[in-house]
C-alpha positions in Angstrom: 0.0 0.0 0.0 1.1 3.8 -0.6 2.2 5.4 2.4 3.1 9.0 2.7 6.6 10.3 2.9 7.6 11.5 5.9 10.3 13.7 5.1 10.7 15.6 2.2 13.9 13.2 1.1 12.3 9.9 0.6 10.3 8.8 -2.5 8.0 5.7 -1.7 7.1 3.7 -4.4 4.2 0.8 -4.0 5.3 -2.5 -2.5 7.6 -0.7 0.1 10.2 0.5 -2.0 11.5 3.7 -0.6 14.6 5.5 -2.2 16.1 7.7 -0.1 17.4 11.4 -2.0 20.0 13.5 -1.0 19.7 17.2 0.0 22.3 17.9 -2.7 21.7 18.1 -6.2 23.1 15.4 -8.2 23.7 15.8 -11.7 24.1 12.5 -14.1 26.6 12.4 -16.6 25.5 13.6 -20.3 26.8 10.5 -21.7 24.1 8.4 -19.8 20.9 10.8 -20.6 20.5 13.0 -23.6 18.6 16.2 -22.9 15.0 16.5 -24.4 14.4 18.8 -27.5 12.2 21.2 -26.0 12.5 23.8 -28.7 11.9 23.8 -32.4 10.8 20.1 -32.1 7.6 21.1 -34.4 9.3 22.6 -36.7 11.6 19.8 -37.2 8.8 17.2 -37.1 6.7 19.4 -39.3 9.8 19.1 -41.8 10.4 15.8 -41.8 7.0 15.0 -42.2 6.4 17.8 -45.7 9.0 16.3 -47.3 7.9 12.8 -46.5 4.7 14.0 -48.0 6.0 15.6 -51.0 7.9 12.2 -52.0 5.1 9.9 -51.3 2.3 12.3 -53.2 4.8 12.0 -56.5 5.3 8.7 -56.1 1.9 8.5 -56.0 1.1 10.7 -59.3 3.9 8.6 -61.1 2.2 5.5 -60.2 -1.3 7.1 -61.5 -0.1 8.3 -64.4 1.8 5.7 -65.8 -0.5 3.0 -64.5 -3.2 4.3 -64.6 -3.8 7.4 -67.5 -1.3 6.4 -69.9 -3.5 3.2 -70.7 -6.7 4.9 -70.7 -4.8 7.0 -73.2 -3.9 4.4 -75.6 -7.3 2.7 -75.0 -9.0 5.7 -76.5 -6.5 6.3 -79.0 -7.0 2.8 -80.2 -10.6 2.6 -80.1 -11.0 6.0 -82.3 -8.4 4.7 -84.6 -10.6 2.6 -86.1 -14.3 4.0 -85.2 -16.6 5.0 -87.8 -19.7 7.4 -86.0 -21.9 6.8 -89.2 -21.7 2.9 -89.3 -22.5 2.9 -85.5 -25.4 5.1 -85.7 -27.2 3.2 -88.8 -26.5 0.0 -86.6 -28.5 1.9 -83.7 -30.7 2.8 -85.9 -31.7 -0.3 -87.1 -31.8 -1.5 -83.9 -34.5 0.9 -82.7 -32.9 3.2 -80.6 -33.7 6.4 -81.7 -37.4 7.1 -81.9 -36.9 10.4 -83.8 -34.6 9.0 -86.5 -36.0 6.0 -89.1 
């Protein structure tokens, strides 16, 4: 159970555990802790994550284009290549699908 500290230099932790501090001020040594980025930190996140935007969106857009458009491209290109708009309508014609046409 938690119990209270009873001086202001003990930390109690649950199960018992009570670390004693001392009334100096200990420093540790930088090699052991590294010291938090407390300033510019969204900056620096904000700029790592534009640019990992920017590369993804194009590698996105190349992916589109090249799988995507350039085939619907040549599909068209292919299709008109060959189309004639007057034999198609006299087959839809025939057909019945114009009412105003005979």
């Amino acid at each position: 159970m938690y119990a209270p500290a009873r001086c202001w230099n003990a930390v109690h932790f649950s199960k018992g555990v009570v670390v004693e501090l001392s009334r100096r001020k200990t420093t540790m040594a930088s090699s052991s802790l590294t010291k938090p980025q407390m300033r510019g930190l969204l900056g620096k996140r904000l700029r790592f994550h534009i640019v990992g935007a920017f590369i993804v969106s194009l590698g996105v857009a190349a992916f589109y284009k090249f799988a995507v458009a350039e085939p619907r491209k040549k599909a068209y290109t292919d299709f008109y290549r060959n189309y004639d708009s007057m034999k198609d309508f006299e087959e839809m014609r025939k057909a019945g699908v114009f009412q105003s046409a005979k």
